[in-house]
N, C-alpha and C positions, 0 to 999 in steps of 0.2 A: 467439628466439621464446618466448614465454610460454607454459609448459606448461598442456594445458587438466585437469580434472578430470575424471571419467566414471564413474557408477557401474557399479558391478561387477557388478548382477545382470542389468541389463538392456541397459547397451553404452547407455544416454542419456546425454547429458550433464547436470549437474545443474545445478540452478536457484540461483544465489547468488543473498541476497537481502541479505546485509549485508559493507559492504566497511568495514575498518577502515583508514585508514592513520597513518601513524606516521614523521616525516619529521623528520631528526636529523642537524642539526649536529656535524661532526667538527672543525673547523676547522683552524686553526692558522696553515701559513702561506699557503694559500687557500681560499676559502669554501666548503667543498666539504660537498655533503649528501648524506646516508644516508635512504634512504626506504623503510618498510618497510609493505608492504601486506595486513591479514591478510583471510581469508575466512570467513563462518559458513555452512555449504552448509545447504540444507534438501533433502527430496527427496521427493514427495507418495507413493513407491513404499513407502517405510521404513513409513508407515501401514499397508499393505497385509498385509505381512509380519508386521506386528505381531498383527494382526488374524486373518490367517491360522491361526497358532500359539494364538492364543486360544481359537477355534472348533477345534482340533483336539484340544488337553487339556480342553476344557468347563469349564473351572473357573469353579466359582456360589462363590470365596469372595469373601467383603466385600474390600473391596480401602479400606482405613482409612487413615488416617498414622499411622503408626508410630513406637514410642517413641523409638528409635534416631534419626528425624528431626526428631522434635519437640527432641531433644536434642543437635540439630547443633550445632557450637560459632559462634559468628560469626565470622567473618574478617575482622579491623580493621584489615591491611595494605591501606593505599589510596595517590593519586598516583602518582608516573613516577620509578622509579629509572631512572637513565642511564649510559652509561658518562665517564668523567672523563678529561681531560689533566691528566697527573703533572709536576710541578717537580723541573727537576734538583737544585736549594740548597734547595729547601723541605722536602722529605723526610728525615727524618735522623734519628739516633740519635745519641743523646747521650753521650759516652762518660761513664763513671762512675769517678769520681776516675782513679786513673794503672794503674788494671786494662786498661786500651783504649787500643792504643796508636793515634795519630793515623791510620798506615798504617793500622789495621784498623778503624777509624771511619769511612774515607774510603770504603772499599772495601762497610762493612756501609752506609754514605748510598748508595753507587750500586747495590747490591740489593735496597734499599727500592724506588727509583725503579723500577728493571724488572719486578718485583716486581706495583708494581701498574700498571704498561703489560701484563701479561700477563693481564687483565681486562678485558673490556667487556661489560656489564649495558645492557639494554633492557627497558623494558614497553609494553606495547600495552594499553591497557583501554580498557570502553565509558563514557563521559560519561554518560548517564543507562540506563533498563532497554530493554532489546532485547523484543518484544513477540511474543505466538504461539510459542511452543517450539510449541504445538499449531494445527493447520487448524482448530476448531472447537469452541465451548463442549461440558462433559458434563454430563448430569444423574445422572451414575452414583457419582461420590467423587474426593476431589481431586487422588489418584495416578491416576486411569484413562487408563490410556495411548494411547488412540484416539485416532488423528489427528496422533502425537506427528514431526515434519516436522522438526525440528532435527537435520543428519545427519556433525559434524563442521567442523576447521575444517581453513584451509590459510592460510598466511606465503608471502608473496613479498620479495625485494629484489631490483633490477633496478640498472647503471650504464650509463646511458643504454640500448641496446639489450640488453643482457647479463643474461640472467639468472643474478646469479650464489649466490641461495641460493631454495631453495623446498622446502617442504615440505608435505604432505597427510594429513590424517588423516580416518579414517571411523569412523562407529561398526560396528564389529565384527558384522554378518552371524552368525557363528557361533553368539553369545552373544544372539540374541532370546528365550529362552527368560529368560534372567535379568531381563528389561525387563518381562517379564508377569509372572512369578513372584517377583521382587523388588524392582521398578521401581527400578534400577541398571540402567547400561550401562556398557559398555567403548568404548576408540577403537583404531585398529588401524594401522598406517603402509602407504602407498598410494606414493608418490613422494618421492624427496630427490633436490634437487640442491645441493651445497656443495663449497667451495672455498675451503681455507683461507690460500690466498696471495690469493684475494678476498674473506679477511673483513676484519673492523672490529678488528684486530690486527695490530700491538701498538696497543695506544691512549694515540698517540703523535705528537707534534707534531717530533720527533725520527726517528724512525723508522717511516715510516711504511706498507711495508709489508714483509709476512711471507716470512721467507723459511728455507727448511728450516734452514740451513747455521746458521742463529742462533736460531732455536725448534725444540721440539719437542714431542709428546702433544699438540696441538689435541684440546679438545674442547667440542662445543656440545651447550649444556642445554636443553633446552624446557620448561615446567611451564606448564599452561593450568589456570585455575581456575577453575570456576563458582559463584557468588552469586544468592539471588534471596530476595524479599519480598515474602510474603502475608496473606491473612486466612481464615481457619476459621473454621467454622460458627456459634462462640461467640464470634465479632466477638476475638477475639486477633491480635494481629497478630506474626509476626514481620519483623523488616527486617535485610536483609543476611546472611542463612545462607550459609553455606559448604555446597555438595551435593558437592562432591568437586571430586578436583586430578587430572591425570595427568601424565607427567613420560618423558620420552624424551631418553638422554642418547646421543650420538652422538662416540664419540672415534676420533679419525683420525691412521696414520702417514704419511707421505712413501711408503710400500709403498700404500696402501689407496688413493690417487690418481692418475687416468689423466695420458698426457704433457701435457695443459693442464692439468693443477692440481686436476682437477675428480673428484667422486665421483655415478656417476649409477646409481640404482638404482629400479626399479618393480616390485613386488610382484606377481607373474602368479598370477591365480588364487586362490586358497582357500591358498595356501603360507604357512607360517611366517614374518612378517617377518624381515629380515634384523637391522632394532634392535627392539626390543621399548617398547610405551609401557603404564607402568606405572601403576594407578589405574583410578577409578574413580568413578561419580558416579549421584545419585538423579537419577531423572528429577523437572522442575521441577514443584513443587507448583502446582495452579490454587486461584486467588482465591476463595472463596463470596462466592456472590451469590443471593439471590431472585426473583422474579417473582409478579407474580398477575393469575389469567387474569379475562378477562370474568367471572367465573359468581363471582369472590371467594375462589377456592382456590388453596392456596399451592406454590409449587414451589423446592427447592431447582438452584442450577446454578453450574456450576464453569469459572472463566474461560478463556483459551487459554496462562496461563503468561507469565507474567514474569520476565526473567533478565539478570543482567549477564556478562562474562567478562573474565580478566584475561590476557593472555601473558606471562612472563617469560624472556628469550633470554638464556643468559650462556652468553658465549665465551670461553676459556682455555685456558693453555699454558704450560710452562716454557722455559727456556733451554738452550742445547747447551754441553757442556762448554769449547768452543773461544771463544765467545761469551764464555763468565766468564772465563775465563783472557788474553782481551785487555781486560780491567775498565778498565784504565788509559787508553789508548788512545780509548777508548769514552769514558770520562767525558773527557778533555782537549776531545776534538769535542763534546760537549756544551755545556761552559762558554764553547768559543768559540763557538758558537750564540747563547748567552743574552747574551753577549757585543756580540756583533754586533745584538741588541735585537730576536730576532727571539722571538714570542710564542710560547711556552715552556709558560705555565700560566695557566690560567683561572681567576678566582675568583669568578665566578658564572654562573649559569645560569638565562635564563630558558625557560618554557614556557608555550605557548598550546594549547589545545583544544576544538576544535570540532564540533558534531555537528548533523550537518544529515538530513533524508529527501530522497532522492533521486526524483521524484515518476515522471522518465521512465525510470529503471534498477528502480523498487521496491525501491531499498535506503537501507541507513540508510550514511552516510556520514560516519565520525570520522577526523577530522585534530588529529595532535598534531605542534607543530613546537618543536622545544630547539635554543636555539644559546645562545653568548652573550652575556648583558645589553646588551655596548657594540656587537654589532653585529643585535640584530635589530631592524627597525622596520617601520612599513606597510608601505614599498615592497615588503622580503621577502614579506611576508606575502598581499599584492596578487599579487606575480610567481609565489608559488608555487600561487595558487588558492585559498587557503582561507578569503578572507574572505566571510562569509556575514552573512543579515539575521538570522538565530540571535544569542543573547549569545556572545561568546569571551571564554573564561575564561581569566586570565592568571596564573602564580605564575611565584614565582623560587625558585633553591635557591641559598644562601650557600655 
């Protein structure tokens, strides 16, 4: 069952209005996909609250953009890192004249290879800008945070019925004082479910799933970034600012997971999350824009905010002692693998993305689909839903 979201002040369910997904080829030696679903919640109550706290400090100061913002740095990290299928022969280190001896070349080749199977990297980003952070234009200045509905996001992955990773974040309740008074807010963790014998580990066409007795320290990283691109009063424009990143790193033992594998925790109440999500971010600048009424008089007015986001998920682990100490073993069953011609390693990757509005849900709806090169084609692409009358934007990585 697919856990549902619910804000916390008032016991309603919140109104998603933008679904991300993100749908990733594992392959190897069957076609098997990873699909990863994120959420942007909004919630018309978060206005309320905001507005609440406003009227109760009275504060008549100018509420400007601030140097500090205007001097955000941009953030030129763009496209889809993904996680990668490692080559057993291809990986290797070179031994250097007769200081390395072949045994210890052979041994340091097959800890490169696990090496990097104990990695797998994902991004989820929006294709173009997500529209409304805010309910409604202001005529008051470009940080004024009435009406501000953006309330947090949430990641699903599901295999077939199974849910088997999901996570929720909100924005932080406690901290509305800082959204008025410094238009910054925080996110705060609400729900996790994961399971490291059901992640995307080791990333591996060799091994392909996780299991105590051969990994160990699992841990999954999250970092959400928001971007957005405006224009101020004096027609400047900037594009692509970075307003801030958060980052919630989740590391898990064989101890910390119930008898299915799984780690399930929900946040009761006003309590101290159990992980912590670190950062922080300005709330999204609005556009300037003017009007002028019947009579010829001019009015300034500030848009509903424009924004993009990025997710980055990286999964990681090392090896158990027992695991290294059978290296030999290990690598022999490998080479008979590669041997036997079964596809081992990939040397390229493409990606499609797509972004469509969803007219009966009122959501924006981004599909990004990696697999590779030699086996994605329309029909995938048909079978899995995501062709649209939208352009689809197609790259590869070498």
């Amino acid at each position: 069952m697919v856990p549902m979201c619910k804000n916390r002040e008032n016991g309603q369910m919140k109104k998603i209005v933008i679904i991300l997904f993100a749908t990733f080829f594992v392959i190897p030696m069957m076609a098997q996909t990873v699909q990863y679903t994120a959420f942007v919640y909004t919630n018309d109550q978060l206005a309320h609250e905001i507005q609440v706290y406003n009227s109760e400090v009275k504060t008549n100061n100018s509420r400007g953009l601030g140097n500090s913002l205007l001097k955000a740095s941009i953030d030129a990290s763009k496209g889809i890192a993904s996680g990668y299928v490692t080559s057993v022969v291809d990986l290797g280190v070179k031994a250097i004249a007769d200081l390395i001896t072949r045994k210890e070349r052979i041994q340091q080749e097959w800890e490169q290879t696990v090496m990097a199977e104990n990695v797998f990297v994902t991004q989820i980003h929006t294709v173009s800008g997500l529209t409304d952070f805010y309910s409604a234009t202001s005529s008051s200045s470009p940080m004024d945070p009435t009406g501000m509905k953006f309330d947090g996001i949430g990641v699903i992955r599901k295999e077939g019925d199974d849910t088997v990773f999901y996570i929720s974040m909100h924005i932080d309740r406690s901290k509305i004082k800082r959204i008025v008074e410094h238009s910054k807010f925080e996110l705060v963790l609400d729900t996790l479910i994961i399971s490291p014998t059901r992640s995307n580990l080791p990333n591996s066409s060799f091994d392909t799933t996780f299991r105590w007795e051969d990994r160990r320290d699992y841990t999954m990283n999250l970092s959400l970034t928001i971007t957005s691109s405006w224009m101020n009063e004096l027609t400047q424009i900037f594009d692509n600012q970075k307003l801030g990143q958060f980052n919630i790193t989740i590391p898990l033992t064989e101890k910390d997971v119930d008898s299915n594998g799984f780690l399930h925790y929900i946040r009761r109440g006003n309590e101290e999350p159990k992980y912590k999500v670190v950062g922080s971010s300005f709330v999204v600048p609005r556009s300037y824009s003017g009007y002028i009424d019947s009579k010829g008089n001019a009015f300034p007015i500030w848009g509903t905010g424009e924004y993009q986001i990025a997710i980055d998920i990286k999964e990681s682990c090392s090896i158990t002692d027992q695991y290294s100490k059978n290296w030999k073993q290990n690598r022999q069953r490998r080479i008979k693998k590669a041997n036997e011609g079964e596809n081992v390693f990939i040397t390229s990757w493409k990606f499609i993305t797509s972004q469509q509005w969803d007219d009966i849900a009122k959501s924006w709806v981004i599909t990004v689909l990696q697999a590779p090169a030699d086996i994605i084609s329309d029909e995938i692409i048909d079978n899995l839903g995501i062709r649209t009358d939208a352009a689809v934007k197609k790259t590869s990585q070498e």
